[in-house]
Residue frames as qw, qx, qy, qz and C-alpha x, y, z in Angstrom:
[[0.673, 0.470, -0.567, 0.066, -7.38, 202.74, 9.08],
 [0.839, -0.527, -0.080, -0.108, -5.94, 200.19, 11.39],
 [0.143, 0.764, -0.617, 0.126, -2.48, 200.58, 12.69],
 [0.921, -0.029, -0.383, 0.060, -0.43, 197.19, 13.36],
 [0.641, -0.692, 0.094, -0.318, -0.04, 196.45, 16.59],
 [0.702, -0.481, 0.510, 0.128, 1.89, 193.82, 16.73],
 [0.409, 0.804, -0.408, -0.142, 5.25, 193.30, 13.80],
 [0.959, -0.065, 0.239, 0.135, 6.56, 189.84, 13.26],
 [0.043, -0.865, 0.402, 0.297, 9.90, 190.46, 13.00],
 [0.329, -0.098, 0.911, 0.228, 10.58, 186.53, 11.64],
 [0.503, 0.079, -0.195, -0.838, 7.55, 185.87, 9.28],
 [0.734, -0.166, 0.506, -0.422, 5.12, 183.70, 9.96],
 [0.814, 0.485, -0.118, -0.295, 5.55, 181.79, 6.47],
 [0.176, 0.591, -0.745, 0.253, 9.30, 181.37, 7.44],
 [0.145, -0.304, 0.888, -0.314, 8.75, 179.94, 10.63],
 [0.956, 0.080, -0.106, -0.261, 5.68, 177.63, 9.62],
 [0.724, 0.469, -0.501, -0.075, 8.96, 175.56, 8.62],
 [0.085, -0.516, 0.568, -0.635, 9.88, 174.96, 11.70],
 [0.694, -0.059, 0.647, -0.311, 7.44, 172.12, 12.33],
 [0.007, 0.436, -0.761, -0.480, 8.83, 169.61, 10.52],
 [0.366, 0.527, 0.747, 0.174, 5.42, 167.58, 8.99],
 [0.442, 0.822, 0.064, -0.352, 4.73, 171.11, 7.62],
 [0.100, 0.694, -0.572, -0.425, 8.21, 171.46, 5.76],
 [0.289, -0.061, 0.909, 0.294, 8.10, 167.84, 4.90],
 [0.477, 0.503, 0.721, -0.015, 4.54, 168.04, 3.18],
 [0.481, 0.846, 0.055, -0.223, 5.17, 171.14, 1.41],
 [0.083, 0.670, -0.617, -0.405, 8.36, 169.70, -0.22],
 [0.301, 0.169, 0.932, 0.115, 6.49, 166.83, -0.90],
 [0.138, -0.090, -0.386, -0.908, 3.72, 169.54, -2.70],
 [0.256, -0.508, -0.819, 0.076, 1.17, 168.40, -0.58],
 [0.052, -0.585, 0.002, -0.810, -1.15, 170.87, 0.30],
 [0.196, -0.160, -0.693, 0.675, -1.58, 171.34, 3.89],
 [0.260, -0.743, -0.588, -0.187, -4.79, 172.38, 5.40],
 [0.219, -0.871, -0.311, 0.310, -3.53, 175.25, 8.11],
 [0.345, 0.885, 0.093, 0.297, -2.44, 178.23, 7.07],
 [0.641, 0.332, -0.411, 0.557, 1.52, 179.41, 8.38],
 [0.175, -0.440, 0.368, -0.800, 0.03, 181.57, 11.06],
 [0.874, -0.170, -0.172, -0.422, -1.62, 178.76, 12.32],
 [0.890, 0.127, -0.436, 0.043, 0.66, 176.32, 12.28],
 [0.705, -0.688, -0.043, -0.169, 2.32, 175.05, 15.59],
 [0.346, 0.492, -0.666, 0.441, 6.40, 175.18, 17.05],
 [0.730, -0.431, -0.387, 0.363, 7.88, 174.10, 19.79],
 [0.089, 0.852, 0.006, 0.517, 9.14, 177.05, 21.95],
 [0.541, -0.195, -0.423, 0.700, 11.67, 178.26, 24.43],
 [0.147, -0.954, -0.060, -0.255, 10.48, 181.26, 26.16],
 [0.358, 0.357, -0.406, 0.761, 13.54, 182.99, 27.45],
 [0.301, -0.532, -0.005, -0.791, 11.21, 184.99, 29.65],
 [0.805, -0.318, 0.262, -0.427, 9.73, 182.31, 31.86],
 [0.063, 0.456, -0.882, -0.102, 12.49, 179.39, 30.68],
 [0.540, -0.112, 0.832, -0.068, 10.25, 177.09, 29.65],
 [0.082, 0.024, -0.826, -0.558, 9.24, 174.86, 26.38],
 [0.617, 0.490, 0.402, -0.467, 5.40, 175.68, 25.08],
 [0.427, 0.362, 0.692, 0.456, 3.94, 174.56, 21.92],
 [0.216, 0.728, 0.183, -0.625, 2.08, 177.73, 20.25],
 [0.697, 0.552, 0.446, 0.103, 1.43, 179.08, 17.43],
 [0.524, 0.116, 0.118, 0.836, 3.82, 180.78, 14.86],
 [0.095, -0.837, -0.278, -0.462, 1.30, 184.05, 15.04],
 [0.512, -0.816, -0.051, -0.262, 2.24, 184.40, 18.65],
 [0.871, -0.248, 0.161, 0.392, 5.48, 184.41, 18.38],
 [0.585, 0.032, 0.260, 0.768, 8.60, 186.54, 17.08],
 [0.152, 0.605, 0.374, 0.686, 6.76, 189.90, 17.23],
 [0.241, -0.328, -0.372, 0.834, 6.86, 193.15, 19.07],
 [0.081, 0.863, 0.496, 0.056, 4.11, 195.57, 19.42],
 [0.076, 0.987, 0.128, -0.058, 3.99, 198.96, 18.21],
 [0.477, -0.288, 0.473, 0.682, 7.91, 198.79, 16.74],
 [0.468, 0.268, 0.559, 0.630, 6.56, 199.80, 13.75],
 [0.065, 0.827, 0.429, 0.356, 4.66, 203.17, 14.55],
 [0.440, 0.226, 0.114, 0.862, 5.82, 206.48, 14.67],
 [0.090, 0.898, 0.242, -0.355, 3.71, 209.67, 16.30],
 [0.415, 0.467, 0.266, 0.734, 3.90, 212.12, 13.99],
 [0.226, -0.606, -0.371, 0.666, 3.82, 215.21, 16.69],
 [0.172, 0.982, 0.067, -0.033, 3.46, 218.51, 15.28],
 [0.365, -0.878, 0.264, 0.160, 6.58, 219.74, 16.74],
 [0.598, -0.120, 0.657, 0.443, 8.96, 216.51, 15.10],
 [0.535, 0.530, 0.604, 0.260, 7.13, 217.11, 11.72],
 [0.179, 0.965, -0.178, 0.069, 7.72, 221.48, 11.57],
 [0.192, -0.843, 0.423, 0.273, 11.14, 220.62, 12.83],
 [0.643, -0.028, 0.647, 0.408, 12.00, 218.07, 10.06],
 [0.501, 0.742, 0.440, 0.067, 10.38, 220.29, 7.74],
 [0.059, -0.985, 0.121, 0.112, 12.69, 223.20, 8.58],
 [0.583, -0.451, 0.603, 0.305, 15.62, 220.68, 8.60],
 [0.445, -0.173, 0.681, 0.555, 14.75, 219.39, 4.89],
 [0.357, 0.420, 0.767, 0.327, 12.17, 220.76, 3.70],
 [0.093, -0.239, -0.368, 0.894, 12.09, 224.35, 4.02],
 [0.155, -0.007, -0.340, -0.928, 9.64, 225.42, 1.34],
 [0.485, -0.442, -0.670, -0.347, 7.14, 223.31, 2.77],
 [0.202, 0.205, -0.425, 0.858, 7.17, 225.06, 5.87],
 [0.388, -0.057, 0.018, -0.920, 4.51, 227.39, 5.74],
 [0.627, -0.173, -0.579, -0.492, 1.95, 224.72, 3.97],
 [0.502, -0.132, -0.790, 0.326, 3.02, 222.39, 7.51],
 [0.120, -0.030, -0.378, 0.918, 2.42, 225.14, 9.77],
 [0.499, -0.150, -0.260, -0.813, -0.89, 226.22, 8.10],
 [0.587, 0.044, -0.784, -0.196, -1.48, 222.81, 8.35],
 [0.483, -0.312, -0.744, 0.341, -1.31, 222.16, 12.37],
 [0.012, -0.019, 0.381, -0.924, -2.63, 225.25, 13.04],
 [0.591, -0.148, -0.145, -0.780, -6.34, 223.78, 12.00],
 [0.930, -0.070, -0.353, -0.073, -5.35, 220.41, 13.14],
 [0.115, -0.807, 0.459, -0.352, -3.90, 219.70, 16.12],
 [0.989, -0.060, 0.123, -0.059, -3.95, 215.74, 16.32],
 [0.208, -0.629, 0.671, 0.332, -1.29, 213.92, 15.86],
 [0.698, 0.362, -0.454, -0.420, -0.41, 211.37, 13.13],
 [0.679, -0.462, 0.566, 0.074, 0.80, 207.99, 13.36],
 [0.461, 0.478, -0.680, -0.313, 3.35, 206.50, 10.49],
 [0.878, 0.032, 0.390, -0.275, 2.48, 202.68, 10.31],
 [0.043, 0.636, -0.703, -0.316, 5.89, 201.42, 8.49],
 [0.586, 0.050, 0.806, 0.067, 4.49, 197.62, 8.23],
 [0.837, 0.539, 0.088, 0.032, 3.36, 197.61, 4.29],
 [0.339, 0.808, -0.482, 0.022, 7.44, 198.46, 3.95],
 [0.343, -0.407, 0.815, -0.231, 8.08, 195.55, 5.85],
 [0.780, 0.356, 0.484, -0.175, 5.38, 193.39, 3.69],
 [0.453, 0.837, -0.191, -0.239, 7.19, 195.14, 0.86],
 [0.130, 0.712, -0.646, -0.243, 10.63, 193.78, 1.66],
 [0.597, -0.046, 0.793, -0.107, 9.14, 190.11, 2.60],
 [0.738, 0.445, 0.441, -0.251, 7.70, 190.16, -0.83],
 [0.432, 0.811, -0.391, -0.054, 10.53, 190.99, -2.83],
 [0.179, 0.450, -0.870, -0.090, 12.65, 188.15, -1.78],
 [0.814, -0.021, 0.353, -0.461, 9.40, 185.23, -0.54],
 [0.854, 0.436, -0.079, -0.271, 9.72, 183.71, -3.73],
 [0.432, 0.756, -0.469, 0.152, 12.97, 182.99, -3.64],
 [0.152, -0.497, 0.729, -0.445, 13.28, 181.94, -0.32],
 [0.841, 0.118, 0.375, -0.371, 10.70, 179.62, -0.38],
 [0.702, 0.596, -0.379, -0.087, 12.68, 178.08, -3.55],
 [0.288, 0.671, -0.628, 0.268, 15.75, 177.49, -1.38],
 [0.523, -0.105, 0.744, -0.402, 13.90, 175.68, 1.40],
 [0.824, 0.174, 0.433, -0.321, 11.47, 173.47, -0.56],
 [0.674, 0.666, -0.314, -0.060, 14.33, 172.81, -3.45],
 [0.845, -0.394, 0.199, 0.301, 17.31, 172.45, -1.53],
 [0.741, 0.202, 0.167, 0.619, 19.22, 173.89, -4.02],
 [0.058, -0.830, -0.249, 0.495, 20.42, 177.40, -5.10],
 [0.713, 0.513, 0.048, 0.475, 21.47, 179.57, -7.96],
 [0.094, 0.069, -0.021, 0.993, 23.51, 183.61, -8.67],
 [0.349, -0.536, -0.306, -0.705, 19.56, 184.73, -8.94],
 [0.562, -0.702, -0.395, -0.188, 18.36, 183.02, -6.00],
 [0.673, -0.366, -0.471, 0.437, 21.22, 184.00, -4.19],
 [0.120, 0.296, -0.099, 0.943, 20.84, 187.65, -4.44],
 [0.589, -0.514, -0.155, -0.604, 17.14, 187.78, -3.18],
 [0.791, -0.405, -0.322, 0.326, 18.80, 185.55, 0.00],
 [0.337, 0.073, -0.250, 0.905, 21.12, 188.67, 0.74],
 [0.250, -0.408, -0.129, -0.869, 17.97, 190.83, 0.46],
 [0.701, -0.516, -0.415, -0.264, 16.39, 188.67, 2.90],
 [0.671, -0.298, -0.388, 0.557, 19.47, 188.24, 5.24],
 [0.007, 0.170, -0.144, 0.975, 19.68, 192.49, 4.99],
 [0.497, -0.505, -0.220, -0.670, 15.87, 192.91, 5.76],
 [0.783, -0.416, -0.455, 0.082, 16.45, 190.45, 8.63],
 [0.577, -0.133, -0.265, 0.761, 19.31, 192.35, 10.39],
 [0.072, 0.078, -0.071, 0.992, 17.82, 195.56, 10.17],
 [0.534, -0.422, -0.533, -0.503, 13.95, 194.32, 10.70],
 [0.664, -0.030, -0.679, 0.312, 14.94, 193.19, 13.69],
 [0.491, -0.829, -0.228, 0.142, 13.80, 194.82, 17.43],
 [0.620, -0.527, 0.098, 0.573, 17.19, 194.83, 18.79],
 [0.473, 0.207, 0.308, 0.799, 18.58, 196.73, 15.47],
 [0.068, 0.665, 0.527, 0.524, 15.67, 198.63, 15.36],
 [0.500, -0.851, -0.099, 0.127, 15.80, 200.18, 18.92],
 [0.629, -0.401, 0.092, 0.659, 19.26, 200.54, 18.60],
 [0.334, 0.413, 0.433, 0.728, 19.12, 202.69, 15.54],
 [0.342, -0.805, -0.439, -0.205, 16.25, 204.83, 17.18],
 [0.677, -0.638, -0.150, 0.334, 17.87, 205.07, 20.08],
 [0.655, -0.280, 0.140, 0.687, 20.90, 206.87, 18.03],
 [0.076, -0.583, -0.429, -0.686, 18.33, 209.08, 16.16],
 [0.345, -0.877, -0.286, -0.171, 17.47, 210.53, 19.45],
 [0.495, -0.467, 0.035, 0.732, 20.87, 211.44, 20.83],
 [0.250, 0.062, 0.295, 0.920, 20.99, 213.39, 17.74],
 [0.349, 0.416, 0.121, -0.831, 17.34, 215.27, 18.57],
 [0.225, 0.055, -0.825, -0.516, 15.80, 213.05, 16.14],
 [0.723, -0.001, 0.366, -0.586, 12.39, 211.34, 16.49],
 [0.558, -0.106, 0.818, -0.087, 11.26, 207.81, 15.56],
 [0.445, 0.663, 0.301, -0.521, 9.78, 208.79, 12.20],
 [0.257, 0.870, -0.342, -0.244, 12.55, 210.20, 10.96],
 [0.353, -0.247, 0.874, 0.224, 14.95, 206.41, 11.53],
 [0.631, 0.410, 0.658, -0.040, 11.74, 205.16, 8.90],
 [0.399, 0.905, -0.074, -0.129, 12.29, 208.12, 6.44],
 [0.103, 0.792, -0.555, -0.233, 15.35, 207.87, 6.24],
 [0.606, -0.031, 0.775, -0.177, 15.21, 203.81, 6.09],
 [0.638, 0.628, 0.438, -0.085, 13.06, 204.51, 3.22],
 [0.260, 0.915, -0.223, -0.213, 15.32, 206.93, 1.10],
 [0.178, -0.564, 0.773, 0.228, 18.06, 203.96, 1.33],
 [0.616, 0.305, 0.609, -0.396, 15.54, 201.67, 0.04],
 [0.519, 0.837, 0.169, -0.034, 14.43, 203.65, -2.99],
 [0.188, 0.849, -0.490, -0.062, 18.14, 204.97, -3.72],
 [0.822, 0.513, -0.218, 0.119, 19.73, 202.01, -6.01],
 [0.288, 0.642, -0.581, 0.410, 23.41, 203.27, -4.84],
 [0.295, -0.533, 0.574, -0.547, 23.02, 203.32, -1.34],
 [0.893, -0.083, 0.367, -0.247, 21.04, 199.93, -0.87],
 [0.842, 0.356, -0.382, 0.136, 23.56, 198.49, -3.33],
 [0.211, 0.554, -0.628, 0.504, 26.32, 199.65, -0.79],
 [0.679, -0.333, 0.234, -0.611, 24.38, 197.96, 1.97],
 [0.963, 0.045, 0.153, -0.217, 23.76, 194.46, 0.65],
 [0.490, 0.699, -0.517, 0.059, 27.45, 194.31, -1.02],
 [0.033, -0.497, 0.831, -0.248, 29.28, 192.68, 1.89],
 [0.769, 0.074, 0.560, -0.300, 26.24, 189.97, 2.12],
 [0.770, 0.572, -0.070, -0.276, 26.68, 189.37, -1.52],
 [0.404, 0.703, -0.585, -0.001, 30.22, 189.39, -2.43],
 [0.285, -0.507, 0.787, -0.206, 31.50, 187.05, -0.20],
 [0.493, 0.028, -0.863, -0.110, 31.67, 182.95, -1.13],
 [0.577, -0.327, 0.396, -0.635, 29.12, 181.17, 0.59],
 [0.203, 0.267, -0.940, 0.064, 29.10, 177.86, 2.31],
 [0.716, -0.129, -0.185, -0.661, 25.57, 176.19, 2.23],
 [0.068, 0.099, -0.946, 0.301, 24.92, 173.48, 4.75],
 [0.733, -0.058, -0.278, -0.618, 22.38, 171.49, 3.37],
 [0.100, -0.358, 0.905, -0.208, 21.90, 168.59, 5.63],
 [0.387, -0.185, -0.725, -0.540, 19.50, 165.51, 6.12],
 [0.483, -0.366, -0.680, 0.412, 18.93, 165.81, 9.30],
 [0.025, 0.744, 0.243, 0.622, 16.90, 168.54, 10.70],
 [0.697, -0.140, -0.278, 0.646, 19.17, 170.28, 12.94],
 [0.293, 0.270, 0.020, 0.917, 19.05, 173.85, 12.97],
 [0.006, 0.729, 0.653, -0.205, 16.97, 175.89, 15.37],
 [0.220, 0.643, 0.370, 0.633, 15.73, 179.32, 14.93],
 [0.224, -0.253, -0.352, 0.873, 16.31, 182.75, 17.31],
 [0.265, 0.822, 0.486, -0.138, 14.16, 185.42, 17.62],
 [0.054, 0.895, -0.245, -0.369, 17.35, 187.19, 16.30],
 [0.922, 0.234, 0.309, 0.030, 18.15, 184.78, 13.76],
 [0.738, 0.531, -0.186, 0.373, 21.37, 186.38, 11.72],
 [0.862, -0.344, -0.087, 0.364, 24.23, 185.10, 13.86],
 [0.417, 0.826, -0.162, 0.343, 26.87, 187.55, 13.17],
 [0.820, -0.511, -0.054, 0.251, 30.23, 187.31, 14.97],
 [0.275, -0.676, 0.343, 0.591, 33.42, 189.73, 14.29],
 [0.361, 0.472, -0.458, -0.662, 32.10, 189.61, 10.49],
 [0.131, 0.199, -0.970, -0.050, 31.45, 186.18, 10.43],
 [0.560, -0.015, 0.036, -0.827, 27.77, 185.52, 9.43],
 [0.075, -0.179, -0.981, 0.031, 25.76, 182.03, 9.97],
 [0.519, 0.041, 0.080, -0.850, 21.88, 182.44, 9.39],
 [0.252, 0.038, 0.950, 0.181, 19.84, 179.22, 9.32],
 [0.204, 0.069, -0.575, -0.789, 17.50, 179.35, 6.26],
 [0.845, -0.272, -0.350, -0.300, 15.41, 175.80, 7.47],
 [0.899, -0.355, 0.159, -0.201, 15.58, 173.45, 9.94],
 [0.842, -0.160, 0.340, 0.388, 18.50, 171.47, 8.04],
 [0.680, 0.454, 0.071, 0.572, 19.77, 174.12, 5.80],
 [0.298, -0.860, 0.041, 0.411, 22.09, 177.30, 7.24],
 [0.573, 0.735, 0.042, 0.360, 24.30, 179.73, 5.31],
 [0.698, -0.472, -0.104, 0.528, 27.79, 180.57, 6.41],
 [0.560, 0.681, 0.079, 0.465, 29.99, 183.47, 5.38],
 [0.412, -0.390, -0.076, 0.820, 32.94, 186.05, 5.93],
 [0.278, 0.849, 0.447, 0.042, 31.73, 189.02, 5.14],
 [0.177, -0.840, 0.300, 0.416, 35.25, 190.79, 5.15],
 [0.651, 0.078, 0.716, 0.239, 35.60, 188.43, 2.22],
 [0.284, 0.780, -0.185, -0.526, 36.50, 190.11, -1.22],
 [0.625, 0.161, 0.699, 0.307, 36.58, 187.37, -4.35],
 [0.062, -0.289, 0.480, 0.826, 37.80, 188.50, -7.46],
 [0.431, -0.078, -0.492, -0.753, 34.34, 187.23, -9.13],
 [0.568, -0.161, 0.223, -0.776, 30.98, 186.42, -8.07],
 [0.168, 0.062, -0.966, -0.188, 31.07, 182.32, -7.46],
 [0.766, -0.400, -0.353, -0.360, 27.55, 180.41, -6.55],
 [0.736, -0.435, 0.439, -0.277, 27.24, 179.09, -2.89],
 [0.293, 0.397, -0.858, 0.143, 29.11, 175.99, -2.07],
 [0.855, -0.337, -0.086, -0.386, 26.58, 173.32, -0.81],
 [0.005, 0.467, -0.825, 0.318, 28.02, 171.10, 1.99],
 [0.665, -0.135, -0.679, -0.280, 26.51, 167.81, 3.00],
 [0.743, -0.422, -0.367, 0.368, 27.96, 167.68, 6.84],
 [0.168, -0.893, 0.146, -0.392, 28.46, 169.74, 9.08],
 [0.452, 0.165, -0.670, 0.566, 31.82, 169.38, 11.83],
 [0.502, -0.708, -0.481, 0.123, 30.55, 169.50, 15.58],
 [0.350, -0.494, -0.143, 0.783, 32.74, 172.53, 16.25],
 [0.025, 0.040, 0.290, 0.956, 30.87, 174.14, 13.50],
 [0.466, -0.515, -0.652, -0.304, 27.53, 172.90, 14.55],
 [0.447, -0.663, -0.510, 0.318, 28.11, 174.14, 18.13],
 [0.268, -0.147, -0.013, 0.952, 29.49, 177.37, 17.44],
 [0.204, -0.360, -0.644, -0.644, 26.14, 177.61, 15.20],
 [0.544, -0.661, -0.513, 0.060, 24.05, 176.45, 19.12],
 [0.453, -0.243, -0.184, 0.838, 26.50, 178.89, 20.62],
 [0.074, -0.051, 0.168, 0.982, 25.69, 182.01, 18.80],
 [0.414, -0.460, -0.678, -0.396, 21.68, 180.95, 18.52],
 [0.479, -0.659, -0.561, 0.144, 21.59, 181.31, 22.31],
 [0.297, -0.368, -0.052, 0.880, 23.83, 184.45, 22.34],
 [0.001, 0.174, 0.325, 0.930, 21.71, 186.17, 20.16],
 [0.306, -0.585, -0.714, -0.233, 18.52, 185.04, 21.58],
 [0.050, 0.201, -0.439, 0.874, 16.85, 187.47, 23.90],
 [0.612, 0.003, 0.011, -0.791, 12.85, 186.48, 23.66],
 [0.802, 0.177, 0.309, -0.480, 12.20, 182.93, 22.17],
 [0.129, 0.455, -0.768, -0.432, 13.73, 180.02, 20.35],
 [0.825, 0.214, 0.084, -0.516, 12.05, 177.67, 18.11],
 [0.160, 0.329, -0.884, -0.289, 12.16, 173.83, 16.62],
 [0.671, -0.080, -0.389, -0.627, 10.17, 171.24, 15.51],
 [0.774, 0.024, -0.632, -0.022, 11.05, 169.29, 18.37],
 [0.422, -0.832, 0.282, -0.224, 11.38, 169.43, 22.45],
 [0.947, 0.032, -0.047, 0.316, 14.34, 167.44, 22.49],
 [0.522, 0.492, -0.054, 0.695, 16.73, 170.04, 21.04],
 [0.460, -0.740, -0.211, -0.443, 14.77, 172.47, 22.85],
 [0.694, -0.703, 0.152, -0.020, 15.37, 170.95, 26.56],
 [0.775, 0.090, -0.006, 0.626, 19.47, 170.14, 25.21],
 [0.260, 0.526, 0.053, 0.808, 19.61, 173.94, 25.03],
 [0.560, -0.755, -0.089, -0.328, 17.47, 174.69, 28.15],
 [0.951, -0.302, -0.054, 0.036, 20.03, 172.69, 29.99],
 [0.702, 0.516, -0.093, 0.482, 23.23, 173.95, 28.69],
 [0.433, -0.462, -0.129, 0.763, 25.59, 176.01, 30.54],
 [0.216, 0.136, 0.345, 0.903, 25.76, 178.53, 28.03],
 [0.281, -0.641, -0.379, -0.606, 21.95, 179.25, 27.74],
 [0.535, -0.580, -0.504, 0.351, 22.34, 179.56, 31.89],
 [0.400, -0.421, -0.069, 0.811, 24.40, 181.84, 32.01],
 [0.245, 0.235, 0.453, 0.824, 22.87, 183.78, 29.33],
 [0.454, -0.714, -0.519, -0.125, 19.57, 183.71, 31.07],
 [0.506, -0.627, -0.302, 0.510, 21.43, 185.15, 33.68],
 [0.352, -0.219, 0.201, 0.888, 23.19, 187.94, 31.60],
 [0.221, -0.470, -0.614, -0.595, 19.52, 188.95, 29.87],
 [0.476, -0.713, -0.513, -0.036, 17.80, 189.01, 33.01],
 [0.420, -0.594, -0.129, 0.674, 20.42, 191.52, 35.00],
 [0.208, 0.030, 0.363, 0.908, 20.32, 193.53, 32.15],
 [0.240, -0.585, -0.622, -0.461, 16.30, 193.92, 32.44]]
């Protein structure tokens, strides 16, 4: 079996949209000849600070985030931890085999892209939304925030202070998944709160390699190119209203939007244009960020 190497933490179908004759011919139902991994962005490499074209394959993805050794040792002592009665069978088990395993977590990551695709794709190539489509958009904005490198190391990282291995953050990942309660309690603060679509005509919005913007609760994800979703997520409405589409956006809400894009960025930002692109290269802000990314490496 082949293990995946390399985990697109954006998907490539997403960021196809991102060059804007694709997004315009497939909301025009035209079929397009290359296929979303194919298809070509403009790019900011953080890394080397400058603007390449490339493709969306080679782009937004980290190798080997998604696999897991399965040591001997991690696997008898998780067994002892929850599974005692399978003990023995484990033991027996590595005492004729002494390889290790590797978990390969990407079909649970195909799993959650396919449970909300449809949907999202609706919201970009419609422009509109409903209550339905906006629940599969929470499921997408939760799979994004927790798909995510930076979330994903960081989680890890707090699964080994506690003697944990890297296995176990995916098991247990999974068990919140499959358990109704808990993944309701998860997705609740994306849900409840009123949201303030900003659907615009002008394609404006670029795209991070950490794309949900989150600021002292205070969430801004952009969806496409010209549409982005706002919310408070300490927000608590007495009933469950549809998004609020906006036509215009205010420049102190449009730069807070470029603001928090380049604070989150840490790899690579995309758009279907090098305009925007070299406005953001230029910027104080992304300077100094560069600088605050790079002393931190």
């Amino acid at each position: 079996m082949n293990l995946t190497k390399k985990t697109h933490h954006n998907p490539c179908f997403w960021t196809a949209f991102w060059n804007f004759e694709y997004l315009t011919q497939q909301r025009k139902k035209h079929s397009t000849p290359e296929r979303p991994r194919e298809v070509v962005v403009n790019v900011l490499n953080l890394s080397i600070n400058k603007i390449l074209v490339d493709k969306t394959k080679n782009i937004f993805y980290k190798k080997h985030i998604g696999l897991a050794d399965l040591t001997p040792k991690g696997v008898i002592e998780y067994t002892k931890k929850n599974n005692p009665d399978q003990l023995e069978n484990i033991e027996n088990y590595y005492e004729n085999d002494k390889s290790e395993l590797v978990l390969d977590f990407e079909n649970h990551f195909t799993l959650m892209e396919d449970s909300y695709k449809k949907h999202l794709l609706e919201l970009i190539l419609s422009q509109s939304i409903t209550i339905e489509t906006k629940t599969y958009i929470t499921f997408f904005i939760f799979f994004q925030l927790i798909r995510n490198p930076l979330s994903l190391e960081s989680f890890i990282k707090k699964f080994k202070k506690e003697k944990m291995e890297k296995f176990e953050f995916f098991i247990y990942l999974t068990e919140i998944l499959k358990n109704p309660d808990r993944f309701r309690s998860q997705i609740v603060p994306i849900f409840v709160p009123n949201w303030k679509i900003y659907i615009i005509s002008n394609n404006i919005f670029p795209l991070s390699d950490n794309p949900v913007l989150v600021r002292n609760n205070h969430l801004m994800v952009a969806i496409a190119p010209n549409i982005m979703i706002e919310l408070d997520m300490t927000e608590k409405p007495k009933e469950i209203n549809e998004p609020k589409i906006t036509r215009k956006i205010s420049k102190s809400k449009y730069r807070e939007f470029i603001n928090r894009t380049i604070r989150n960025s840490s790899k690579e930002i995309i758009f279907g244009n090098f305009e925007l692109l070299n406005e953001i290269r230029n910027s104080r802000r992304y300077k100094n960020h560069l600088k605050e990314i790079k002393n931190i490496c």
